[in-house]
C-alpha positions in Angstrom: 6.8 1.4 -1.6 7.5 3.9 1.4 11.3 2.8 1.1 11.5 2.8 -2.7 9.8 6.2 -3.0 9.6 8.1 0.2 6.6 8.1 2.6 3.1 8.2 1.8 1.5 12.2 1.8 -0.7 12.3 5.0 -3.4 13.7 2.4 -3.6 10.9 0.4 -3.3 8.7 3.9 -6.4 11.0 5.3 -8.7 9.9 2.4 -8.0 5.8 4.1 -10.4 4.9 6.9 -7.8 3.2 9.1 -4.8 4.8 8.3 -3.7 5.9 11.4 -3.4 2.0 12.4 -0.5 1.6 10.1 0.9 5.1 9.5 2.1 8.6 11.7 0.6 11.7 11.0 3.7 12.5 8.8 3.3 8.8 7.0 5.8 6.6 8.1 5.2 3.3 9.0 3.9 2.3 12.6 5.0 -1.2 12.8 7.8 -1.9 10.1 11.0 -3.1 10.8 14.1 -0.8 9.7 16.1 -2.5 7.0 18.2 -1.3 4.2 17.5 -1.8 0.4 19.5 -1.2 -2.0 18.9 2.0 -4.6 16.5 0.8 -7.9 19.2 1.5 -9.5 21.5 -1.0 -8.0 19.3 -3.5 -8.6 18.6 -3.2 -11.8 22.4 -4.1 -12.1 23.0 -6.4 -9.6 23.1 -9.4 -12.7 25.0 -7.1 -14.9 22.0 -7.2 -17.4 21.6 -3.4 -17.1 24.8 -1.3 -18.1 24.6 2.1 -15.1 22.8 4.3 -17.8 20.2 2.5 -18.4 19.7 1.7 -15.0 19.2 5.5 -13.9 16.4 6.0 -16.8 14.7 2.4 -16.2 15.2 3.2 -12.6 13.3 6.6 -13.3 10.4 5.2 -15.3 9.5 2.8 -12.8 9.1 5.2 -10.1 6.5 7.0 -12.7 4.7 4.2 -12.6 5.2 3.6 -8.9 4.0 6.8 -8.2 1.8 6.2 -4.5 -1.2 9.3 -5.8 -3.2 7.3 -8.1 -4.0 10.3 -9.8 -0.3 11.6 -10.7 0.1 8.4 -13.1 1.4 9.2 -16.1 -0.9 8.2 -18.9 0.0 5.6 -21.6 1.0 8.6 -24.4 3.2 10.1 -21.9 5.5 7.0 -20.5 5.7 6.2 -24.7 7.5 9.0 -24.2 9.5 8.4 -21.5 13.4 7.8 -22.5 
């Protein structure tokens, strides 16, 4: 999740009893391995099933609903919207 959409926010990690057993104070990871992946994007095209334009806008709705604050989910109505 961290790699996919950026660290968790050390508020949101101060409101989980042990977080300091897995995160920093800025909220990386303590004890994960560096390794590269690939943009969303990519892989959404890696089979060639997703043409580069819809990638970036499936790409885009899936980190709405990947969204780390529970409470910043967008609601049903609004990913209806979505593009």
């Amino acid at each position: 999740m961290s790699q996919m959409n950026g660290p968790f926010p050390p508020d949101f990690l101060k409101q989980c009893l042990r977080w300091k057993d897995y995160f920093t104070d800025d909220g990386a990871l303590l004890r994960a391995s560096s390794f590269e992946l690939p943009l969303l994007e990519e892989l959404l095209q890696t089979h060639g099933t997703i043409q580069e334009v819809d990638a970036i806008a499936t790409a885009a709705f899936m980190r709405k609903c990947m969204t780390i604050k529970p409470y910043k989910h967008p609601v049903q109505s609004e990913l209806l919207q979505d593009e």
